[in-house]
Every structure is written in C-alpha cells, then in structure tokens.
N, C-alpha and C positions, 0 to 999 in steps of 0.2 A: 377396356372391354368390361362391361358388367360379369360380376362373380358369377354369376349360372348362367351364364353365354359359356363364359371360360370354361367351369367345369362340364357344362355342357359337352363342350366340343372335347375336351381332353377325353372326357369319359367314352364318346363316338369315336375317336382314334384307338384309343386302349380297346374297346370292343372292337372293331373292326380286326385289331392285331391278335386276338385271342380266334377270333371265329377261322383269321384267314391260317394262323397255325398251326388246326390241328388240322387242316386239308394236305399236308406239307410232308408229313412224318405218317402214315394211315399202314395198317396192314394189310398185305393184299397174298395173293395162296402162294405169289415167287417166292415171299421175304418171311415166311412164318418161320424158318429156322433162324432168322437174325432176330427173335421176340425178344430175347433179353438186353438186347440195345437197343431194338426199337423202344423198349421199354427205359432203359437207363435214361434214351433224349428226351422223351416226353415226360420223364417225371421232370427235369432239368428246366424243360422251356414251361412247364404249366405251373411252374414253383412260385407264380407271380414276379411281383418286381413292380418298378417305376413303365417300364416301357418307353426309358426316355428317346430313345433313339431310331424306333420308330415312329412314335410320334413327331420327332423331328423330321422323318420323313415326310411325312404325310402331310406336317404342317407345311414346311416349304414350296410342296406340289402343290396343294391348295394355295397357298398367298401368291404365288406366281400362276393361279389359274388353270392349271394342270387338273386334268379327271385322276383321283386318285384310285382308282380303282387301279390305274398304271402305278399307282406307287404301291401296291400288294406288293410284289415279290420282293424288291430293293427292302421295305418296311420289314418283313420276316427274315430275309437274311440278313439282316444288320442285326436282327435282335438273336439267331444262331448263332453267330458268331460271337455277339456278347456271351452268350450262354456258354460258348466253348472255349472260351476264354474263364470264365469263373469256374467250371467244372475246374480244369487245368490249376489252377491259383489254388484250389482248397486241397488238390491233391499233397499228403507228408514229404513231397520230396521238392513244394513250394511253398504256399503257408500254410500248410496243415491246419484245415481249420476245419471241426466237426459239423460247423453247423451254417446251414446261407437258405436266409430266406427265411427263418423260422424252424425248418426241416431240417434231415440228417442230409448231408451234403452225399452230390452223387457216390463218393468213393466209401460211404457210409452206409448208403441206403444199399448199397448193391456190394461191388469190391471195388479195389485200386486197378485193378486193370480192363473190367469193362468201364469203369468212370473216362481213363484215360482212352478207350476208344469210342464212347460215347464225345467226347469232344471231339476227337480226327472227324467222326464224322459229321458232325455238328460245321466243321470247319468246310466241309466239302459240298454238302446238301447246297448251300447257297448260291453257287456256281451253276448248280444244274438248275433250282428252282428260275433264277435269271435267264439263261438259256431258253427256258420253254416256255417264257413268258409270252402269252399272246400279245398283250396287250403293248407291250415293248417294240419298235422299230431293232432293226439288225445292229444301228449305228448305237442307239442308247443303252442294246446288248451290252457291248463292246466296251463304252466308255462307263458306265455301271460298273463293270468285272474290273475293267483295269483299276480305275479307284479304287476298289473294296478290296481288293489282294495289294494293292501299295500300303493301304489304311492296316491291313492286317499285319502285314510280314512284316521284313528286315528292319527298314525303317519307320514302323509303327508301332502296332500296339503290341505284338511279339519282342521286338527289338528293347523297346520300354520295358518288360517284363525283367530281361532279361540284365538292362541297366540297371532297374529296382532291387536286382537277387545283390547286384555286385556291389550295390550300397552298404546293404547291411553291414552292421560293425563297426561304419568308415565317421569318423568325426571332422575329417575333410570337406564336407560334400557343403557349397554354395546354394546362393537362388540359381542363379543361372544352370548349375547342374540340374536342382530340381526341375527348374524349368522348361527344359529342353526334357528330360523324364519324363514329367507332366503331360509333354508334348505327344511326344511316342506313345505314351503309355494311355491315356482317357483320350487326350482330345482328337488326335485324328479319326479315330469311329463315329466320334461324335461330330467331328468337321465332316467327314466322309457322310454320313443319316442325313447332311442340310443340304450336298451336292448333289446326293441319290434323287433327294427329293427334287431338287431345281434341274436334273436330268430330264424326271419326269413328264416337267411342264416344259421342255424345248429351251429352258433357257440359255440366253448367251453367255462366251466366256465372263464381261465383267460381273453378272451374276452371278456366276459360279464360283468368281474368285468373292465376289463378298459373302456367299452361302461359307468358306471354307473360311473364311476369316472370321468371322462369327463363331463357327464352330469350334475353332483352335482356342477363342478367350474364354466360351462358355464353357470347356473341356476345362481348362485351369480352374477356374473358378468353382466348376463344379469337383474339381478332384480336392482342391481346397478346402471347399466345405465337409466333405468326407473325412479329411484329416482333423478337423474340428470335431466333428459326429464321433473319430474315434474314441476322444477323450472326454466328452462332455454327455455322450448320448447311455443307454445301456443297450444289455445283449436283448434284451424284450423287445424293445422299442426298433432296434436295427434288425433284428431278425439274423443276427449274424454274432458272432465273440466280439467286443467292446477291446481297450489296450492293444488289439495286434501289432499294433506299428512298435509301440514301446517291447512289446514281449520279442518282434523281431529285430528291435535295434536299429529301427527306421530312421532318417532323417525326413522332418516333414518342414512345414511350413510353422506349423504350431510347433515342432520345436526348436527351430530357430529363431523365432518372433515368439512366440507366444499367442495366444486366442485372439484378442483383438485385435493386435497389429496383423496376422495372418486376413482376418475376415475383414479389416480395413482393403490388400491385397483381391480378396475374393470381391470387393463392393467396386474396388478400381475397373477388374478384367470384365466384371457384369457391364459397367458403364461404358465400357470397350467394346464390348459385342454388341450391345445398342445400338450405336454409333452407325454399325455396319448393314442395319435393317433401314436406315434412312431413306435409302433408293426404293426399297422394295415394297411396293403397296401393295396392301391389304395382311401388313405386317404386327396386325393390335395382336393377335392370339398368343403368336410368337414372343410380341414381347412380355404380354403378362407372365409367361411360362417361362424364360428367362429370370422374371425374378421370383417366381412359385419355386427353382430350383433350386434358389441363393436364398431362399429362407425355409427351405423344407427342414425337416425335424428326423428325417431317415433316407 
C-alpha cells in the first residue's frame, strides 16, 4: 500500500477510536457523584497511545468487508481494557512506575486507590458498552463477550500478569516459558482485537481461527520489540521509565539472546503472522501495519 494510503487510513481508525470514546465514559446528572473516577478513566483512555488494537479491529472488519461502524463498540472496549490493564501494571504494588504516556500515571495523577478502581471499572464498561450495541446481532453479542472475558481473565492477559510478577528474580525462566507468558500476557488482546473484528463482518470459523493466529505471533513479536524499546529506546522517546525489566529483575528475550538474536525472533513471528493473512483479501493495510509495528521506535 502506498505510504499516505496507509497512514491515511491508520490515521481514520485512530480518529474514529478517539471520537467514538469519549461517547462511552460522558457525564450525565445520575453519575455526577462518581466525577472523580469518571475523571480518573478519561484522563487514562485520552492519554493517547498507539491504538494498536483497535485499529486491529477495525482493520479486520474492513478487510473482510464488514460496515465498521459495527466494529465501534468491540474497537473501544478492547482499547478499555488495554487501558485497565496498564492503569493496574503502574500501580506500587506491580511495576510502580510514575510515568505512561508521557504523563503522571493514574495512581500519580489522582491516588492509589481511585487508579485501582478506575481500572475495575475500565474492566466492566466493555461488557455493557457490547450489550447495547445496536449495530451488533444478539449472536455477535455473545461471541464478542465470550472472547473478550477468555482474552482477559485466567488464561489471558490477567493470568500472564500474574506469570510475569512470578518471574521476577527467577534465572530459571526459558523461551518457552516466555513464550507461553508472551501468550497470556500481549497477545491474546491483541489475537482477541483481529476476532472482534472478523466478528464484525460475519466471518467464518476458518477465519477466525486465522484472525487469532495472526494475532497470537503479532502479540510476540510485538511484546518483543518492547523488550528491545526497554533497553535501547529512552523515557522521552517511550513516554514511559526506560530499564524496567532490568530494575525488576525480568527475564526477557533480549536477555537471553541479546538485541539482535531477540529481533532476529521478532522478524521470524512477523513473517508468521503474514503468512496467516493469505486467505483474507483485501489484507494490504493489515500487513503494511504488521510491519509499521516491528519497526516502530515507541
């Protein structure tokens, strides 16, 4: 795809995502006494970011011909979620980390325990926003929620957290443990954002199983380059503290291989996810942005 098609369209998914979230979170005369959480989420979800995962919505419902205007609600709560998930992560009693995004992290801006219930509810808004989706079928309800709460909980991106804390310290830890880590922890939201999307457009099961297999190697590869970003990028530049993996005693990828044999790793699981858009026409967006995320600089 030509470069100003691509950013073209990226730039139209990010705008769409920003316009359709602040309709999501709004205050109205029932909830004026919840203002200082309505206020904790919205500083949280307006903090920018990539938007990678609703754009992975959006993109999939488009390349499989879907009206995305159906992929509004799945697109925002994937990226709430994302968001409640990072609130959570910078909280002291996980990576303590003052700073995401540029800004003073929810637990900073506000306290430690509206941060922590700005998340809960960041975690739950999703649910309802999907529910009242007009534009959603009863059945695409259903199967939307059920992925998004698999992607999140036990065996996802929760469970992965929860692997990651039990890491630290440990000079034990394999690929394969990371990998399976890796799993849990980025890529199923990010496998889950290509399903939501291919939801959208009615697709069939074999499509959904290559939307989630896409998703699972673009999650590695992109948590891989993050593990790179940690050591190589600065706090300016990420918008976030630079060494945290080292300052919490991480096992990553780069430190088991080292920079290049890791992004050798990262260039493999890109060519993996490729692979898996073969079937699906009208897949050029998708993969330009595949590899805009395996060479991104933040």
């Amino acid at each position: 795809m030509d470069k100003n098609k691509f950013e073209e369209k990226l730039r139209r998914y990010m705008d769409i995502t920003e316009e359709k979230l602040k309709t999501f979170n709004n205050y109205t005369d029932e909830n004026k006494p919840q203002k200082t959480l309505i206020d904790a989420m919205n500083y949280s979800l307006s903090a920018g970011g990539k938007r990678v995962r609703p754009v992975l919505v959006y993109a999939f419902c488009e390349a499989l011909g879907g009206d995305i205007q159906k992929a509004a609600a799945p697109a925002c709560a994937i990226e709430m979620v994302h968001t409640f998930s990072l609130i959570h992560d910078d909280l002291p009693e996980m990576d303590n980390d003052d700073m995401r995004r540029g800004q003073p992290s929810c637990h900073k801006k506000f306290d430690v325990a509206t941060a922590l219930l700005a998340g809960d509810a960041l975690a739950v808004l999703p649910f309802e926003i999907i529910a009242d989706a007009a534009d959603l079928s009863p059945e695409q309800k259903v199967l939307i929620m059920s992925v998004l709460a698999n992607s999140m909980g036990r065996d996802g991106m929760i469970g992965g957290q929860v692997i990651d804390m039990e890491y630290e310290n440990r000079n034990d830890i394999t690929e394969d443990d990371l990998r399976n880590m890796y799993r849990c922890k980025t890529g199923q939201l990010i496998a889950v954002s290509c399903v939501m999307g291919a939801i959208c457009a009615d697709a069939g099961n074999d499509t959904l199983r290559a939307a989630a297999e896409y998703g699972m190697r673009l999650g590695l590869a992109f948590q891989i380059v993050d593990d790179i970003l940690d050591v190589t990028s600065t706090t300016e530049e990420l918008g976030k503290p630079v060494g945290s993996d080292e300052k919490s005693h991480k096992t990553t990828f780069v430190t088991l291989y080292g920079i290049e044999k890791a992004l050798e790793i990262a260039d493999k699981s890109t060519a993996e996810a490729l692979e898996w858009l073969d079937g699906i026409y009208g897949s050029e967006f998708l993969r330009d942005f595949t590899e805009y995320l395996l060479r991104r600089k933040k």
